[in-house]
C-alpha positions in Angstrom: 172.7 -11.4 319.0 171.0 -14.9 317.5 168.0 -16.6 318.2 169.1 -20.1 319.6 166.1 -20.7 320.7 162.3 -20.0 320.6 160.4 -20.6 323.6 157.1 -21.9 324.3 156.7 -20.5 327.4 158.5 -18.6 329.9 159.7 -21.5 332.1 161.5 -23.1 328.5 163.0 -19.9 328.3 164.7 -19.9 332.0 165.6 -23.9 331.8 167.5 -23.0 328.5 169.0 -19.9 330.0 170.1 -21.5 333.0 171.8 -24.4 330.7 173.8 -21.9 328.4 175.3 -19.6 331.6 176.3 -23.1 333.5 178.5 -23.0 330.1 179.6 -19.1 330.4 177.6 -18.4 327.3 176.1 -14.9 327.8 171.8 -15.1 327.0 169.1 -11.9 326.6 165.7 -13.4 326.9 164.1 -11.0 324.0 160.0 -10.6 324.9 160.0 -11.4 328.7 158.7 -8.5 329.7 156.4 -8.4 327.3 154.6 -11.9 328.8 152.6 -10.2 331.2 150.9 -8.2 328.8 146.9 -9.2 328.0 144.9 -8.8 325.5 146.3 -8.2 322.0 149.5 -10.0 322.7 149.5 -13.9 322.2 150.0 -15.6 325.2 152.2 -18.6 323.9 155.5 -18.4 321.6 156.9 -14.6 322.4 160.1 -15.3 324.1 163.4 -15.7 322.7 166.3 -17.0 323.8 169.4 -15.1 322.2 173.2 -15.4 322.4 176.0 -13.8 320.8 176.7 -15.0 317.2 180.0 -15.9 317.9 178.3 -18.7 320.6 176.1 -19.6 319.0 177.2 -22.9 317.4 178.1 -23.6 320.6 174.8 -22.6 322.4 172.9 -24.6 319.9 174.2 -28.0 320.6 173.5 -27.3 323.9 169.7 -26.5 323.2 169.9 -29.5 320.9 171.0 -31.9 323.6 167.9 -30.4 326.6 165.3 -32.1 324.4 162.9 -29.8 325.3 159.2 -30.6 324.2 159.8 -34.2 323.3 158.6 -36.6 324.3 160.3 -39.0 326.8 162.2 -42.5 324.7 160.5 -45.8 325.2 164.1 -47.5 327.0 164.1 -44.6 329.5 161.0 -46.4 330.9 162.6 -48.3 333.8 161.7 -52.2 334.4 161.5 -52.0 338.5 158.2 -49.7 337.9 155.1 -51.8 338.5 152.9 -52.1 335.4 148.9 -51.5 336.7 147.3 -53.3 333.9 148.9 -56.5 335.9 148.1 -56.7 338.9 144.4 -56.1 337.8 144.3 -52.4 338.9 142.4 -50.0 336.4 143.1 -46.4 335.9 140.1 -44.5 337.4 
């Protein structure tokens, strides 16, 4: 097994997982368990996603394209959405 992916938390992990067995890609989430653990054991950045090595060019684009953590691109902003600052409105 190879790390495709190293999650920030556990609900990365399952969003990734879900996404490579829509594609029959077989994934071990290596650390889950190990989440609900306090104390010693950091409480971010344990959980890896892993697949076979011979999927995992495959399971990599496929990670690659989930753009997970990034932030959203300015033209996926749609134009129909009111902007506040217009209308006079101020954020509290």
């Amino acid at each position: 097994m190879q790390v495709v992916y190293e999650a920030a938390n556990l609900i990365d992990a399952h969003l990734v997982r879900h996404a490579l067995e829509a594609q029959d890609i077989p994934v071990f989430l290596k650390g889950e368990a190990l989440l609900g653990g306090v104390g010693e054991l950091p409480l971010f950045g344990m959980v890896q996603v892993c697949v076979p090595e011979a999927a995992w060019p495959q399971a990599r684009d496929i990670v690659e394209r989930l753009s997970l953590g990034e932030a959203p691109q300015a033209d996926a902003v749609q134009d129909d959405e009111p902007d506040p600052g217009a209308a006079g409105w101020l954020p509290a």
